[in-house]
C-alpha positions as CSV (number, residue, x, y, z in Angstrom):
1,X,-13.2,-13.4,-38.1
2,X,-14.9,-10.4,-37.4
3,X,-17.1,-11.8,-34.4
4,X,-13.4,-13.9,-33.3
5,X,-12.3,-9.8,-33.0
6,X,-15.2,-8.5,-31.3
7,X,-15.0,-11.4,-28.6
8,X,-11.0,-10.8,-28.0
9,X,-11.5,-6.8,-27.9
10,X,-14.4,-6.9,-25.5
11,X,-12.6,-9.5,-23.5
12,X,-9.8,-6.8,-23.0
13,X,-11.9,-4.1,-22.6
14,X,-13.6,-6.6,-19.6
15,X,-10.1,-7.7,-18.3
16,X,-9.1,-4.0,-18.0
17,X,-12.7,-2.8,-16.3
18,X,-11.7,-5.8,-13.6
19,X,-8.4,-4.4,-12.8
20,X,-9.4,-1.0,-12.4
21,X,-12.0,-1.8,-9.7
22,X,-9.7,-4.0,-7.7
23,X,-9.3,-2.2,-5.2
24,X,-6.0,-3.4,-3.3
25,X,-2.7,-2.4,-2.0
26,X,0.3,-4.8,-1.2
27,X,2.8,-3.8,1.4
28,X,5.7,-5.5,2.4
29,X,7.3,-4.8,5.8
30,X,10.7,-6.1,5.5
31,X,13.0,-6.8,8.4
32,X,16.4,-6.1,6.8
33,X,19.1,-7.6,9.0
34,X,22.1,-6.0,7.2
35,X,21.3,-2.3,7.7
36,X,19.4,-2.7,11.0
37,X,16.0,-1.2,9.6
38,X,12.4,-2.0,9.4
39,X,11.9,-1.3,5.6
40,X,8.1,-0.8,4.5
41,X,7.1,-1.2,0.7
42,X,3.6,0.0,-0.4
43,X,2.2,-0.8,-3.9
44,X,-0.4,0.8,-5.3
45,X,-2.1,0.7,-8.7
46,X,-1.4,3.9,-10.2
47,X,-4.9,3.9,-11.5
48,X,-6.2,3.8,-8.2
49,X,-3.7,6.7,-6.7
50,X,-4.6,8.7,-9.2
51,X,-8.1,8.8,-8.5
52,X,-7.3,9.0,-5.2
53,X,-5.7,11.8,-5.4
54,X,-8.2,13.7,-7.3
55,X,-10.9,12.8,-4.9
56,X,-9.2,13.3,-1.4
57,X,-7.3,16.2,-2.1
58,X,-7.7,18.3,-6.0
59,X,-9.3,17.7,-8.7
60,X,-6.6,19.0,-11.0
61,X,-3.8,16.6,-8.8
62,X,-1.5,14.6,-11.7
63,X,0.1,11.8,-9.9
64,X,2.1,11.0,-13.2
65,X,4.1,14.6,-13.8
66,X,4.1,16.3,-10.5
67,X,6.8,15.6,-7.8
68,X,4.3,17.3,-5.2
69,X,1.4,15.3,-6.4
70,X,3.6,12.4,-5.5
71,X,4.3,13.3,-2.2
72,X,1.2,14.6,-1.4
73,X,-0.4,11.2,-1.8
74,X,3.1,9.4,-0.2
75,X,2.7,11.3,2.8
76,X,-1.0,10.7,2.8
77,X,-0.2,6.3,3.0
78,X,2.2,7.1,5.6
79,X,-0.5,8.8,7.5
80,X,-2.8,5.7,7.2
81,X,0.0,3.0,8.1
82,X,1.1,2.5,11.1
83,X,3.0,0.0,13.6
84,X,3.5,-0.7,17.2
85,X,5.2,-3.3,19.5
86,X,3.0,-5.5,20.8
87,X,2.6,-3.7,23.8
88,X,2.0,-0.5,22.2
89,X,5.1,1.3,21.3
90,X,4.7,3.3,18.3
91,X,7.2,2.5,15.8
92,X,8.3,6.0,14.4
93,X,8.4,5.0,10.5
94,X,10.2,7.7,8.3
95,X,9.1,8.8,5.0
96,X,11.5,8.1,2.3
97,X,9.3,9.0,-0.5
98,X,7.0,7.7,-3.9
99,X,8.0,6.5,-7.4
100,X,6.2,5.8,-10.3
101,X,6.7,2.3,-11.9
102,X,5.2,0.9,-14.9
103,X,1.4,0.7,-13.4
104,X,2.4,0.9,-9.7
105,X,3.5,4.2,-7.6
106,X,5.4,2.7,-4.8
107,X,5.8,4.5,-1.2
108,X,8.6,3.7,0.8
109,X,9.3,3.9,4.6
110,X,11.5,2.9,7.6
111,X,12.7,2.8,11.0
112,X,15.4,1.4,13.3
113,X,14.3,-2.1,14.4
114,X,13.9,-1.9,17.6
115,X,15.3,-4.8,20.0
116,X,13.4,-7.1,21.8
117,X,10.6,-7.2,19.5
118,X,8.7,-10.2,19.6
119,X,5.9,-9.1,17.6
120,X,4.0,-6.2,16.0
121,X,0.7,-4.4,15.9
122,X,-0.1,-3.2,12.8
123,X,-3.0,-0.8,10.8
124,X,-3.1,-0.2,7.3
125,X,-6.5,1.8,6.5
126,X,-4.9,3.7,3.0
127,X,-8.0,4.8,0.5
128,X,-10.6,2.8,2.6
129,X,-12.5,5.8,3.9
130,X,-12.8,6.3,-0.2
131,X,-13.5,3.4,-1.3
132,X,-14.8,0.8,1.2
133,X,-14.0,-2.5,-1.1
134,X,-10.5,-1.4,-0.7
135,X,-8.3,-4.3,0.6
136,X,-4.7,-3.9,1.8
137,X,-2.3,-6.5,2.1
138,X,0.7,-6.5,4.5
139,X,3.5,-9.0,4.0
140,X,5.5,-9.4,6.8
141,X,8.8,-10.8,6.1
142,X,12.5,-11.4,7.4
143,X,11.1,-13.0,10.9
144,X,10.7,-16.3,10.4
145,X,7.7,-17.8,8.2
146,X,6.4,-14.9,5.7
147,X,3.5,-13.9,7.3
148,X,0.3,-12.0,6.0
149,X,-2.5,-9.9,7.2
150,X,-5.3,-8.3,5.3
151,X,-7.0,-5.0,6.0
152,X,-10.5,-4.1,5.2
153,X,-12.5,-1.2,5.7
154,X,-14.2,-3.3,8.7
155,X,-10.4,-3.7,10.2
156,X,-8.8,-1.7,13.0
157,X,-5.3,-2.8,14.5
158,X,-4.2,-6.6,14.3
159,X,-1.5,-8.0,15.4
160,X,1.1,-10.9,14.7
161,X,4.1,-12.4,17.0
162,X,7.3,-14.0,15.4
């Protein structure tokens, strides 16, 4: 019994190690057709912020109880995302803010979709200068076929059409 409890607890212990050293970031760029807006979603393990924060900006930075913490690090992703027609034209997203929820602080942003646009041009470098296994997903959706792109430390701008 004793060795049966040893196995589960390390197994845990293992399971939570993995987690903490994913690594990744999903983001959702939703076109939302009923209030005319470009919606962006950004997930982050909280985990993973919260490290972040300590090592880009304070040491002493709590991502769980300060409001400025929060925003400091939202404002920080919005920095690192960005999007563009296909032919270049910046997309001017606006910073909504963060929130903290269960083991993800989310960071939300938008922008007036634009007409005409046939496709977009998108970077997404968030926490890679820290840590270069970083991987950030970007889910584009609300155009068609749910379409996906992944950003390494290795990736620059890419680009989808609808």
């Amino acid at each position: 019994m004793r060795r049966l409890l040893a196995l589960l607890l390390m197994a845990g212990v293992c399971g939570q190690l993995a987690a903490h050293e994913m690594k990744t970031a999903l983001t959702k760029v939703l076109f939302n057709q009923r209030s005319g807006n470009i919606e962006v979603m950004h997930r982050f393990y909280v985990h993973d912020a919260e490290h972040g924060v300590k090592q880009l900006f304070d040491e002493g930075a709590d991502l769980l109880n300060s409001e400025q913490t929060q925003h400091t690090f939202s404002r920080y992703v919005s920095e690192h995302f960005a999007l563009t027609s296909l032919s270049g034209d910046a997309i001017n997203l606006t910073l909504i803010g963060g929130q903290l929820e269960g083991r993800f602080f989310w960071v939300y942003q938008e922008a007036a979709m634009p007409t005409g646009l046939d496709g977009l041009r998108i970077k997404h470098n968030a926490l890679q200068a820290l840590w270069p296994a970083q991987v950030n997903t970007v889910n584009v959706e609300g155009r068609g076929e749910v379409k996906s792109l992944s950003f390494d430390n290795k990736t620059g701008w890419q680009q989808l059409s609808f």
